[in-house]
C-alpha positions as CSV (number, residue, x, y, z in Angstrom):
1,X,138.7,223.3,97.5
2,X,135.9,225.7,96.2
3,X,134.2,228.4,98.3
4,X,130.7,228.9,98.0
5,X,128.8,231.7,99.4
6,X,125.3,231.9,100.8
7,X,125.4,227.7,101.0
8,X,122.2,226.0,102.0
9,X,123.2,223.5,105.1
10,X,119.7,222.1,105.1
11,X,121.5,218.3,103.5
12,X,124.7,218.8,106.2
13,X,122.6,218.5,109.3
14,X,121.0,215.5,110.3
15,X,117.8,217.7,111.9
16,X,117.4,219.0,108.2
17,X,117.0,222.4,109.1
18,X,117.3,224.8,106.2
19,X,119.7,227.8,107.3
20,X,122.3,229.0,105.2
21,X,126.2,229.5,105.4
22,X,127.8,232.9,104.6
23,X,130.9,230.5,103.1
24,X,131.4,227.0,102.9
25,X,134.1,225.0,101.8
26,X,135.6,221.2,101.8
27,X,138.7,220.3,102.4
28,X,140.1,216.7,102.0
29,X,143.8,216.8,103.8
30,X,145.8,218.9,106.1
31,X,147.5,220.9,103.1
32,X,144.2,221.9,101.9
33,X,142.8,222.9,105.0
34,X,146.2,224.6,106.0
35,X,145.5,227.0,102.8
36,X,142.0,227.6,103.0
37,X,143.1,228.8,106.7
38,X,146.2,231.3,105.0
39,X,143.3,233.3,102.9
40,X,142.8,236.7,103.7
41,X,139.4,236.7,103.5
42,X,138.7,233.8,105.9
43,X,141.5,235.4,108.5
44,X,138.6,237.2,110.4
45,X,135.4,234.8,109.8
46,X,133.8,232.7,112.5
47,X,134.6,229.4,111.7
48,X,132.5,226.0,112.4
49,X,133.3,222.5,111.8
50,X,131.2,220.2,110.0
51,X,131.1,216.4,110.3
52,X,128.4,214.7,109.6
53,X,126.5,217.3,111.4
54,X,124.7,214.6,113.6
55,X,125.4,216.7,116.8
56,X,124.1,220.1,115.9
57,X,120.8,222.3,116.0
58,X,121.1,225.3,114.0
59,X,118.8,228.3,114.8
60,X,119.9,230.8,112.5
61,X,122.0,231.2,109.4
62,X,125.8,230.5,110.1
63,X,127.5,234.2,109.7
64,X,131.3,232.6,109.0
65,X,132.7,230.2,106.9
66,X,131.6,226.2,107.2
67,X,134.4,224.1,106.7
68,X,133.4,220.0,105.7
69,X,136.2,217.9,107.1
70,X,136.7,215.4,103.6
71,X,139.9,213.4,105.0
72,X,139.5,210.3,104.6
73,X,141.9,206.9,104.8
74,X,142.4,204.2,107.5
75,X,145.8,202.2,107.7
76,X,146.9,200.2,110.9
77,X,150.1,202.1,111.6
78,X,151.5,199.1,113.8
79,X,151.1,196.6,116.1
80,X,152.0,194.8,119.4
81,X,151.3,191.6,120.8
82,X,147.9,192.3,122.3
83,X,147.0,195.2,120.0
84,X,146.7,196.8,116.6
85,X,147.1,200.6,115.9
86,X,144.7,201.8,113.6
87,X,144.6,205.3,112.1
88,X,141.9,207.0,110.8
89,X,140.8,210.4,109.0
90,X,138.6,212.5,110.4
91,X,136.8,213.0,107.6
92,X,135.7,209.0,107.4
93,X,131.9,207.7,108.3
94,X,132.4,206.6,111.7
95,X,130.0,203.4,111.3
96,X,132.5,203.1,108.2
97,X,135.4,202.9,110.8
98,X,133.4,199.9,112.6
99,X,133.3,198.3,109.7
100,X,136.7,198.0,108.9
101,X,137.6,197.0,112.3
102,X,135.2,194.0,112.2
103,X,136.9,192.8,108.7
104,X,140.0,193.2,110.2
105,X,138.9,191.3,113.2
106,X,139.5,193.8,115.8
107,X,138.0,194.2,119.0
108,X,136.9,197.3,121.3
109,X,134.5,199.2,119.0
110,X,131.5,197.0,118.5
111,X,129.1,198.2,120.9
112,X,129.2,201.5,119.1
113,X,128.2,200.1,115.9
114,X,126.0,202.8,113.8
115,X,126.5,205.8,115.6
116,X,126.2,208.8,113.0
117,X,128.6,210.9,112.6
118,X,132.6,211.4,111.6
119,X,135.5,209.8,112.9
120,X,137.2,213.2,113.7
121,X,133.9,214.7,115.7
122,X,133.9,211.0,117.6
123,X,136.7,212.2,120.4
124,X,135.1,215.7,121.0
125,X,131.9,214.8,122.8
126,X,134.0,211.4,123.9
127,X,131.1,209.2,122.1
128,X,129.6,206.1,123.7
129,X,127.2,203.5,123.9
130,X,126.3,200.1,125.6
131,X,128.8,200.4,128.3
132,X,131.6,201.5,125.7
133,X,133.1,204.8,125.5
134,X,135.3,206.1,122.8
135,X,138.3,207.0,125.7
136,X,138.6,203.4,126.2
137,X,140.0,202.4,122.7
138,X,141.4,206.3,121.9
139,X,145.4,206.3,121.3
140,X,145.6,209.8,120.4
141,X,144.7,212.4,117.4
142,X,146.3,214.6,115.3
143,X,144.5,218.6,114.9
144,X,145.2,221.3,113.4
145,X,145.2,224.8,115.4
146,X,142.8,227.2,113.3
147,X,144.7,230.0,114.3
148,X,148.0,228.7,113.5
149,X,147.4,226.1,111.3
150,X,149.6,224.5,112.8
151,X,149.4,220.4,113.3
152,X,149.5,219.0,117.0
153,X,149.0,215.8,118.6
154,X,146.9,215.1,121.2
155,X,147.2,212.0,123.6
156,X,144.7,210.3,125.8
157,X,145.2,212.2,128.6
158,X,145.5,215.4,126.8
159,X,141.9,215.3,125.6
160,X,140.7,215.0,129.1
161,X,138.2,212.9,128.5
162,X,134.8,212.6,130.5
163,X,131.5,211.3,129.9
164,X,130.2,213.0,126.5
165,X,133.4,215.4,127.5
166,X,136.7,216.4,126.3
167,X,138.9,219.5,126.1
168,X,137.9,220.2,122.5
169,X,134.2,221.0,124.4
170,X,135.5,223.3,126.8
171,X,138.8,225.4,127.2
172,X,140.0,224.3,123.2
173,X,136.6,224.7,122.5
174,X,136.9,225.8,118.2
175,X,140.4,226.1,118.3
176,X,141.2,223.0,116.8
177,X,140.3,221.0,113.4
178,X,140.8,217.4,114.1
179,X,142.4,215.4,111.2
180,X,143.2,212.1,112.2
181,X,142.6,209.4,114.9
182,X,144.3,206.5,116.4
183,X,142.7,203.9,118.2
184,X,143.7,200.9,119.9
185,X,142.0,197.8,119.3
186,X,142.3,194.4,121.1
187,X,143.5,191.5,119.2
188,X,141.8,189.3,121.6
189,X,138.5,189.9,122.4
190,X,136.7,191.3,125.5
191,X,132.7,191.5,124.8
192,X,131.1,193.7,126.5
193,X,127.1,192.2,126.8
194,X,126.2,193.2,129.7
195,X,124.4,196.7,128.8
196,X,121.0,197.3,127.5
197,X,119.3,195.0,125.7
198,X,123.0,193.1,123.7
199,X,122.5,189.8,125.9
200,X,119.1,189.6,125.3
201,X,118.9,190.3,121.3
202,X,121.8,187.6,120.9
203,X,119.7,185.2,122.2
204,X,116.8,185.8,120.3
205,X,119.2,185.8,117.2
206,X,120.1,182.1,119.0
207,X,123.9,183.0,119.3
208,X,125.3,181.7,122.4
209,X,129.0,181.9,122.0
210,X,129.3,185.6,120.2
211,X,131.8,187.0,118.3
212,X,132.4,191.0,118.2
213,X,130.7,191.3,114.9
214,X,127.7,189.4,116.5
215,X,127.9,192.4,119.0
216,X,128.1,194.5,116.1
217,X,125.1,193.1,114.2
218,X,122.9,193.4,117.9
219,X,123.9,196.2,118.8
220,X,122.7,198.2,114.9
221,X,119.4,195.8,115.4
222,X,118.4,197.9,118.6
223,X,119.4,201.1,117.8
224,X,117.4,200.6,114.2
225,X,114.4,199.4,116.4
226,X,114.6,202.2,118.4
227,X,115.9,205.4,116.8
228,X,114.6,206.8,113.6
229,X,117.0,207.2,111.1
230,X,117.5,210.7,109.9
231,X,117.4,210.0,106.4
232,X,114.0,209.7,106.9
233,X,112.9,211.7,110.1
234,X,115.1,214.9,111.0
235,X,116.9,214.0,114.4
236,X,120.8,214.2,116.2
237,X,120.3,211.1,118.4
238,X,120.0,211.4,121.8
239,X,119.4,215.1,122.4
240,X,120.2,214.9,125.9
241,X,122.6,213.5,127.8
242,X,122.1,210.8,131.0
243,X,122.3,212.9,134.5
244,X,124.5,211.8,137.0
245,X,123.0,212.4,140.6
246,X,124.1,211.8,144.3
247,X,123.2,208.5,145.6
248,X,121.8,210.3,148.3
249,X,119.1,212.3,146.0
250,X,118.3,208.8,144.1
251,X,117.4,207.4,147.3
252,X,115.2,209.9,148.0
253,X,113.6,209.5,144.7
254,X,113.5,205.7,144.9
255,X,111.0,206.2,147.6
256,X,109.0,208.4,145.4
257,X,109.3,206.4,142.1
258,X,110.6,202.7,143.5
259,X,110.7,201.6,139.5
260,X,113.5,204.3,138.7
261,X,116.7,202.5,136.8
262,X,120.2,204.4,137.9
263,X,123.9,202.6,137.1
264,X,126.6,203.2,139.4
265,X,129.4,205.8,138.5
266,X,131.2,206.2,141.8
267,X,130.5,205.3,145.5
268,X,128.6,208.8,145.3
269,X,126.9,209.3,142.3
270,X,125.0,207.2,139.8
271,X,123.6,207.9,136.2
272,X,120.0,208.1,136.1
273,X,118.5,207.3,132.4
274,X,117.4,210.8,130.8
275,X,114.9,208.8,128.3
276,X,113.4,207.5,131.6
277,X,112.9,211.0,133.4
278,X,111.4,212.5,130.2
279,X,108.8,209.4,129.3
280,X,107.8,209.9,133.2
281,X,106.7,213.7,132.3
282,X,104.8,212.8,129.5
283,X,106.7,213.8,126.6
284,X,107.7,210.3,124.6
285,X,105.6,210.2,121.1
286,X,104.3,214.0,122.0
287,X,104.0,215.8,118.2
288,X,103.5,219.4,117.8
289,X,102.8,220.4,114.6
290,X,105.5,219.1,112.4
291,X,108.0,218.5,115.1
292,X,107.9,216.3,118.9
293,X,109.2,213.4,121.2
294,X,110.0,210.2,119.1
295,X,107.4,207.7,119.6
296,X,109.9,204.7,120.1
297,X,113.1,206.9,122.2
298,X,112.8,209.9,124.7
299,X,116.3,211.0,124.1
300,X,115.1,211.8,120.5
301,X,113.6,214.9,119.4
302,X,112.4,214.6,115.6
303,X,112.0,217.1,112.9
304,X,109.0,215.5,111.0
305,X,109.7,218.0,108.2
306,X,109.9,222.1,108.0
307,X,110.0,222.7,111.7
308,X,112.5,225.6,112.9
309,X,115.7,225.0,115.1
310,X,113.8,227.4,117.4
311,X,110.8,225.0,117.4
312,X,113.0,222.2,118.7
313,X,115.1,224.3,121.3
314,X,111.9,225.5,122.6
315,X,110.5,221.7,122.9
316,X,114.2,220.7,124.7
317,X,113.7,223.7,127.3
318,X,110.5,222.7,127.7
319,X,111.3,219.3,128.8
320,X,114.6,220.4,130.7
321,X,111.4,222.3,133.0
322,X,108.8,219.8,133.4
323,X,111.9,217.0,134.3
324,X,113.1,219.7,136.8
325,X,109.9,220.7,137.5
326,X,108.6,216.8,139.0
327,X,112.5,215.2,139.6
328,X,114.9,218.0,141.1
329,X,117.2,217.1,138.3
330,X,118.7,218.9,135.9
331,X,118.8,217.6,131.8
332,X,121.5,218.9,130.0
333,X,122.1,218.6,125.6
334,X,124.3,216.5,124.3
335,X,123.9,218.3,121.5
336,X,125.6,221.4,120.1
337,X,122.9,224.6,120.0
338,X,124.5,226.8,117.2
């Protein structure tokens, strides 16, 4: 539990942006962090939370203390007929976390195979993919009140969840340090296929009756096709999330643009694909300087090496206009702009 001052986060984000931390400091279980937040000389200091730092854009130094969530551990807790209750720290690799529920045969969290990231930054932006959504296997958490330092638990409904939404994002918005989570998992299987492009990678893999760790093994085969992995080229995933619109406004712009995708959300509203809107303005494999559009994915903004968090908040504003500019729609990040 060692401070360090003037700490370089360039390795703890996945953009690879070199700014520095006035303090830093890991913790690796609720005691730990509980007395890093009774010293004196933290009482006062901006705090931020660090994961895995795959949903953040630094644009300056960080004037405050850092603190690395470290707690790891997962145990199933207990289990029911139909389900088994597994708890996890929020310090653990989420992809980790799939892992383990795939040896242990458990269903629900397959189709978010290899999304980067901790298990205890998962239930703050409610993360999803392929028709899955964090919410829909979430039991509850346990946090810890930076103020207090206090521990509280937090059910499903008390996170108000939404789509890449939760309280944590809004009115508890750095309040809390989240330490653990439960999940839910299905004992018997429910495969969701029907998303993206699941069914037909399972075919070419010739797999006609899948299992959920077939789902698993499709589902990191597109998202390594398609997203660049940051170990290599700086990036935070999909920088923006997918706009929901009025059914009315898509039909307008289905007149216009007949080839536009959309999924239903309501009987009002459907999601329109961001990556979609943003290819149609020009922008997918668009480089400037040392920094662009990914070639294979939209969504991703890439950080080819030395570029500036201002370089790529400039590029995301730039496409939020031009997509506003030709589509009436607004984009909005999915990722955190510190």
């Amino acid at each position: 539990m060692k401070m360090q001052t003037d700490f370089s986060l360039k390795p703890y984000n996945t953009f690879g942006i070199d700014v520095k931390a006035k303090l830093f400091a890991r913790f690796n279980s609720v005691q730990e962090l509980q007395e890093l937040l009774q010293m004196p000389e933290l009482k006062q200091e901006q705090k931020l939370i660090l994961g895995g730092g795959s949903n953040l854009l630094f644009t300056k130094d960080f004037d405050g203390v850092v603190l690395q969530n470290g707690i790891k551990g997962i145990e199933i807790i207990r289990e029911d007929e139909h389900h088994t209750y597994v708890k996890a720290g929020g310090g653990e690799v989420w992809h980790a976390f799939v892992l383990y529920t795939l040896e242990h045969n458990l269903g629900g969290v397959e189709n978010l195979s290899l999304i980067p990231g901790t298990v205890g930054a998962a239930p703050l932006q409610n993360i999803g993919a392929y028709g899955v959504e964090l919410k829909d296997l979430f039991y509850e958490l346990e946090a810890v009140e930076l103020e207090s330092g206090q521990t509280q638990v937090f059910t499903n409904e008390d996170c108000r969840f939404g789509y890449r939404e939760s309280v944590f994002k809004n009115e508890l918005k750095g309040r809390f340090i989240v330490t653990s989570v439960t999940f839910r998992l299905h004992k018997t299987h429910k495969l969701n296929t029907s998303y993206g492009a699941i069914k037909t990678t399972l075919e070419e893999m010739n797999i006609t009756q899948p299992t959920i760790q077939d789902v698993s093994a499709a589902v990191c085969h597109i998202r390594q096709s398609k997203l660049p992995d940051p170990k290599q080229i700086g990036n935070a995933g999909s920088f923006f999330k997918n706009p929901e619109i009025p059914i009315i406004l898509y039909d307008i712009l289905k007149e216009q643009y007949p080839e536009m995708p959309a999924y239903p959300v309501s009987e009002l509203t459907v999601k329109v694909p961001a990556g979609w809107l943003i290819e149609q303005c020009g922008w997918k494999g668009k480089v400037i300087d040392n920094y662009g559009v990914h070639k294979n994915q939209a969504l991703v903004l890439v950080n080819y090496g030395g570029a500036s968090g201002d370089n790529i908040r400039q590029l995301a504003l730039d496409i939020i206009h031009s997509v506003e500019e030709k589509f009436g729609i607004s984009l909005h990040p999915e990722v955190n702009i510190m």
